[in-house]
C-alpha positions as CSV (number, residue, x, y, z in Angstrom):
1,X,-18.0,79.0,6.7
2,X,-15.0,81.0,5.9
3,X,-13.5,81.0,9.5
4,X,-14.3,76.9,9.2
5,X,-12.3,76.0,6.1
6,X,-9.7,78.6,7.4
7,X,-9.4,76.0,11.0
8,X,-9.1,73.0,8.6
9,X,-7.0,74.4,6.6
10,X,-4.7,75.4,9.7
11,X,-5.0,71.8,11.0
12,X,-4.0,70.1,8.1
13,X,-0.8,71.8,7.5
14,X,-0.2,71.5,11.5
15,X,-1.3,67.9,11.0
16,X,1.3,67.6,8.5
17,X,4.2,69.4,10.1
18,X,3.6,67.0,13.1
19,X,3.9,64.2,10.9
20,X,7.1,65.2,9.2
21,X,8.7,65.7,12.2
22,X,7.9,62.3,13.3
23,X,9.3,61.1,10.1
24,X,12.4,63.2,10.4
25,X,13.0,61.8,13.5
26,X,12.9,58.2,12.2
27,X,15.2,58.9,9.2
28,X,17.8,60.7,11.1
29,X,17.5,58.6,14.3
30,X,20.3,56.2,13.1
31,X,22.5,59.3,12.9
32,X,21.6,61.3,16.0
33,X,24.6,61.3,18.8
34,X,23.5,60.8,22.5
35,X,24.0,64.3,23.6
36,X,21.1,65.0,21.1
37,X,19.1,62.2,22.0
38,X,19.1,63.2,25.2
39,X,18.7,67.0,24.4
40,X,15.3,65.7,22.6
41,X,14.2,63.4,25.3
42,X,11.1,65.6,26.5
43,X,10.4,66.4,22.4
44,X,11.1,62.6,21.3
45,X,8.3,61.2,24.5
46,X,5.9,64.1,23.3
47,X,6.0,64.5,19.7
48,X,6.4,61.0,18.3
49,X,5.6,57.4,19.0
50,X,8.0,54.3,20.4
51,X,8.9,53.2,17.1
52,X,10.5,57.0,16.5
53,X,12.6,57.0,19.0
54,X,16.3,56.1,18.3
55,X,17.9,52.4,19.2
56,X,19.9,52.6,22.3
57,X,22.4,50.6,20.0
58,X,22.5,53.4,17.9
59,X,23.4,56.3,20.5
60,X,27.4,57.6,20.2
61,X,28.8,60.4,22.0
62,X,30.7,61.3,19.0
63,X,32.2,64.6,20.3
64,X,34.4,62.1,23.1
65,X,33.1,64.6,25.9
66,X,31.0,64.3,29.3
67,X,27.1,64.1,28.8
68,X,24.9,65.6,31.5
69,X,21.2,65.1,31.7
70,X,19.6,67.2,34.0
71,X,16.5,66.6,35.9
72,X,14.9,69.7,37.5
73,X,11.3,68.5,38.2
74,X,10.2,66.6,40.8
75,X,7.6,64.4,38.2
76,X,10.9,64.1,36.1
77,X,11.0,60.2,36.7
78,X,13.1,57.8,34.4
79,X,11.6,54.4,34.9
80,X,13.3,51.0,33.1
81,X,10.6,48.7,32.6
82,X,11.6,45.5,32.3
83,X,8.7,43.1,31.4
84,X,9.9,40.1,29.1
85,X,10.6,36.8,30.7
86,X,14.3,37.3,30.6
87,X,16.9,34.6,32.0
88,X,19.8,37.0,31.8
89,X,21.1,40.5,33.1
90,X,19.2,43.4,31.8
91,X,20.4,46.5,33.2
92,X,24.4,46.5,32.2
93,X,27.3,49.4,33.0
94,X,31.0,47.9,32.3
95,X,34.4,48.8,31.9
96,X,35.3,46.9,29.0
97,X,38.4,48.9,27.4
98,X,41.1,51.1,28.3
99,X,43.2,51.3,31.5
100,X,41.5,53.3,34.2
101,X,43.9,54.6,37.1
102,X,41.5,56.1,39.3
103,X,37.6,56.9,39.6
104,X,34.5,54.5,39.4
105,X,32.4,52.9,36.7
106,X,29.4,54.2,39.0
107,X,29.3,56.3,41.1
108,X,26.4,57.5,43.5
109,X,26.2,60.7,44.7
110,X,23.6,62.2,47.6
111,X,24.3,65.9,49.1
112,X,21.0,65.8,51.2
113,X,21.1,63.3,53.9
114,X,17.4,63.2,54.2
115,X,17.7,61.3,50.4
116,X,20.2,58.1,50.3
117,X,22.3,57.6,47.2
118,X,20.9,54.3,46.8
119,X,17.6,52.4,47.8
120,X,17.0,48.8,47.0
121,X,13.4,47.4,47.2
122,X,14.8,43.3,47.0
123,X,17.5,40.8,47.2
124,X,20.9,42.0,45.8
125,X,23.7,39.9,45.4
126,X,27.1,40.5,45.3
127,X,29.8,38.6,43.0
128,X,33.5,37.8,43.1
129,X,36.0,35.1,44.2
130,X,39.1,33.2,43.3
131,X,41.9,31.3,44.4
132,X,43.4,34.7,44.9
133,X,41.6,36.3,47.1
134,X,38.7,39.0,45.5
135,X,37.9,42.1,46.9
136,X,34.3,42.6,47.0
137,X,33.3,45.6,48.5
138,X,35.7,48.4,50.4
139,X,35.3,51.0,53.1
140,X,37.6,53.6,52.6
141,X,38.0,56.6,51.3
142,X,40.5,55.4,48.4
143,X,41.4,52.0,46.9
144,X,44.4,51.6,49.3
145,X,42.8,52.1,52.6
146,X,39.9,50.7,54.8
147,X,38.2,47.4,55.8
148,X,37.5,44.8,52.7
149,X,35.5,42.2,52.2
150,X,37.3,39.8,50.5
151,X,36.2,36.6,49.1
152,X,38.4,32.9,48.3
153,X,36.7,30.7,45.9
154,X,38.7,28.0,44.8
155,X,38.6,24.4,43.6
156,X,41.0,22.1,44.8
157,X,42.4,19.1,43.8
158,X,43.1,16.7,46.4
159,X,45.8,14.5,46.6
160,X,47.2,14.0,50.1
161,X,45.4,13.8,53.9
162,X,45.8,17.6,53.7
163,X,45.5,19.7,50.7
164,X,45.8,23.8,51.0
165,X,44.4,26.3,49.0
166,X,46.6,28.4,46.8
167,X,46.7,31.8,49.5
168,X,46.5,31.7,53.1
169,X,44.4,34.0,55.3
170,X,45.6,37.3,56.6
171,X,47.4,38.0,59.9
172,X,44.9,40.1,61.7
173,X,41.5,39.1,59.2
174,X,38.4,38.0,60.7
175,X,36.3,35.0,58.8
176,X,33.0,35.1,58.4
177,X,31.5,31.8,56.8
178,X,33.6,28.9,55.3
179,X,31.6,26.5,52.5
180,X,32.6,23.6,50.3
181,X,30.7,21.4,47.8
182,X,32.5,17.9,46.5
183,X,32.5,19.0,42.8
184,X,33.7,15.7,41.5
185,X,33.6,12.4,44.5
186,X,36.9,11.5,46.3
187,X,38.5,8.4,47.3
188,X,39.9,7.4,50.9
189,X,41.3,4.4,52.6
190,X,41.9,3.3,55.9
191,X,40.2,5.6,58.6
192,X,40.1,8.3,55.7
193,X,36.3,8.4,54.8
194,X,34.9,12.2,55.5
195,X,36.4,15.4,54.4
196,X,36.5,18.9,56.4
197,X,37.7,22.4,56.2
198,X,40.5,23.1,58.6
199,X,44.5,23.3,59.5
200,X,46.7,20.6,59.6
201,X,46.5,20.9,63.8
202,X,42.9,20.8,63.6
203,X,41.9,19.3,60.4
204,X,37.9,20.4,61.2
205,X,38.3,23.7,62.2
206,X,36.2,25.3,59.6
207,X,33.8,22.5,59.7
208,X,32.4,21.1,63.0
209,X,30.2,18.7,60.7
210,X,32.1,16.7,58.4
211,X,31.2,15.4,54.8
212,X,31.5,12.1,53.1
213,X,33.3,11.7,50.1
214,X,30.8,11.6,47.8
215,X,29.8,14.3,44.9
216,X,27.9,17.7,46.0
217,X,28.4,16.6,49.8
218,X,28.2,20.4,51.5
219,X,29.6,22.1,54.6
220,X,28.5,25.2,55.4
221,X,29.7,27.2,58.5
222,X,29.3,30.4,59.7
223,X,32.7,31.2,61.9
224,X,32.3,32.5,65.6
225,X,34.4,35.7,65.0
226,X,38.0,35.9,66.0
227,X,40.7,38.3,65.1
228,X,43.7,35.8,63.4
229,X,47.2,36.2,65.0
230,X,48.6,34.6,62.6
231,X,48.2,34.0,59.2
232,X,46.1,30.6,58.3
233,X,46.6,28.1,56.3
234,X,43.0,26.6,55.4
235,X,43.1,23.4,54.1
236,X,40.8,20.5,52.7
237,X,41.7,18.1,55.4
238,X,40.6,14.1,54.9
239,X,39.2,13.0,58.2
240,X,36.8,9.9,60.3
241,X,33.5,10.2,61.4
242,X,34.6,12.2,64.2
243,X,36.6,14.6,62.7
244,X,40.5,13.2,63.6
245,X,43.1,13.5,61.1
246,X,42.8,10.9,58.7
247,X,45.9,8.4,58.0
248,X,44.9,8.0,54.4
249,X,45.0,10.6,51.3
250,X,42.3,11.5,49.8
251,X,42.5,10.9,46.0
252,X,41.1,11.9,42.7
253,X,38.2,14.4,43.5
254,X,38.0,18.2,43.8
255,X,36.4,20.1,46.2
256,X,35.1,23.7,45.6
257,X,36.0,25.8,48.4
258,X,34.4,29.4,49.2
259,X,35.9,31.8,52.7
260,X,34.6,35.2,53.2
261,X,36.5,37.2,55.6
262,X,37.3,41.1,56.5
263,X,40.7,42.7,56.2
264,X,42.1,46.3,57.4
265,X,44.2,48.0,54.7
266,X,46.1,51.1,56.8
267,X,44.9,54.6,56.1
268,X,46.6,56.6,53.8
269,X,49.5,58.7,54.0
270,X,48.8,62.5,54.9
């Protein structure tokens, strides 16, 4: 009986210290930096529940220095779970502030070649475009060097039987796919009654199927590859039926224009 009321005894004041550090956790959480929060991972997951563990909201790295966190196990798995029917980005890493000069926001790092720096079970999709041309992704060892994808995305306004975009293609780029949507309808005249995507020599270059004038008529074209000799000027081109240079100008409407194409930037200096 003695050796019985002795193990209660023992845990109830185990019981207890369990529970206070629970509760120690929860009133310091809002004070806890990241380094510690993530110097406590394995003892916040073991030792208390959800609701102890601190807000990401609330995590600072208030000593302005590098944070490691270093995974040694093979079971030592960090999963984000997202389950809520979300209509918006969940996972987010940004650059927001300051006036970076070199280096990555991410970077991905594998030294075994048997394990890939990055696997992607799904669609991804990649974002960029303007009037002046976007890069999108680079190969090259530096931010000066290598092939780019680069990416126009521009709304024009039209006004005449040919209307350019703000920058002209590359000497010596290659164009991949050319698209356009009638954001808001145009008006023609005379044999002026389809729009296409081309130069002012062959006004449906970029679009062997032309579009009437009316809003959210699309082209879409994937480009037989040729290496420009020249730089080109890419136009939205009023044409007839058939794809001739119209003798009218188009008028009023906009037309949203998207080119993807590769350029070569010159290796660095040794």
């Amino acid at each position: 009986m003695k050796r019985l009321l002795i193990g209660l005894l023992m845990l109830a004041i185990t019981s207890v210290a369990w529970g206070q550090t629970c509760s120690n956790t929860t009133q310091q959480k809002q004070h806890m930096t990241y380094s510690e929060w993530i110097g406590n991972w394995d003892n916040l997951a073991s030792a208390c529940t959800a609701v102890d563990a601190p807000d990401w909201e609330d995590l600072t790295n208030t000593a302005d220095t590098a944070t490691a966190f270093v995974s040694n196990n093979t079971a030592e798995t960090v999963t984000f779970d997202f389950q809520s029917a979300y209509a918006a980005d969940q996972f987010i890493i940004q650059q927001s502030t300051g006036n970076p000069t070199a280096g990555a926001v991410l970077s991905l790092v594998s030294a075994d070649t048997d394990s890939p720096a990055l696997k992607i079970a799904g669609a991804t999709q990649i974002v960029g475009g303007a009037a002046a041309a976007a890069i999108v992704q680079r190969f090259g060892a530096s931010v000066t060097e290598g092939m780019e994808i680069r990416v126009i995305d521009e709304v024009v306004a039209t006004g005449a039987i040919n209307n350019d975009l703000t920058e002209d293609i590359p000497d010596g780029a290659v164009i991949i796919s050319v698209q356009a949507n009638v954001e808001t309808a145009m008006t023609g005249g005379g044999t002026t009654d389809s729009y296409a995507i081309g130069t002012s020599g062959n006004p449906d270059l970029y679009s062997p199927v032309v579009g009437l004038l009316t809003q959210n008529i699309k082209l879409d074209t994937v480009i037989d590859w040729t290496v420009l000799s020249g730089a080109e000027d890419v136009q939205v081109n009023g044409v007839t039926a058939a794809g001739a240079a119209g003798d009218t100008a188009l008028t009023v409407g906009t037309v949203r224009v998207r080119i993807v194409y590769l350029a070569l930037n010159s290796l660095d200096d040794a």
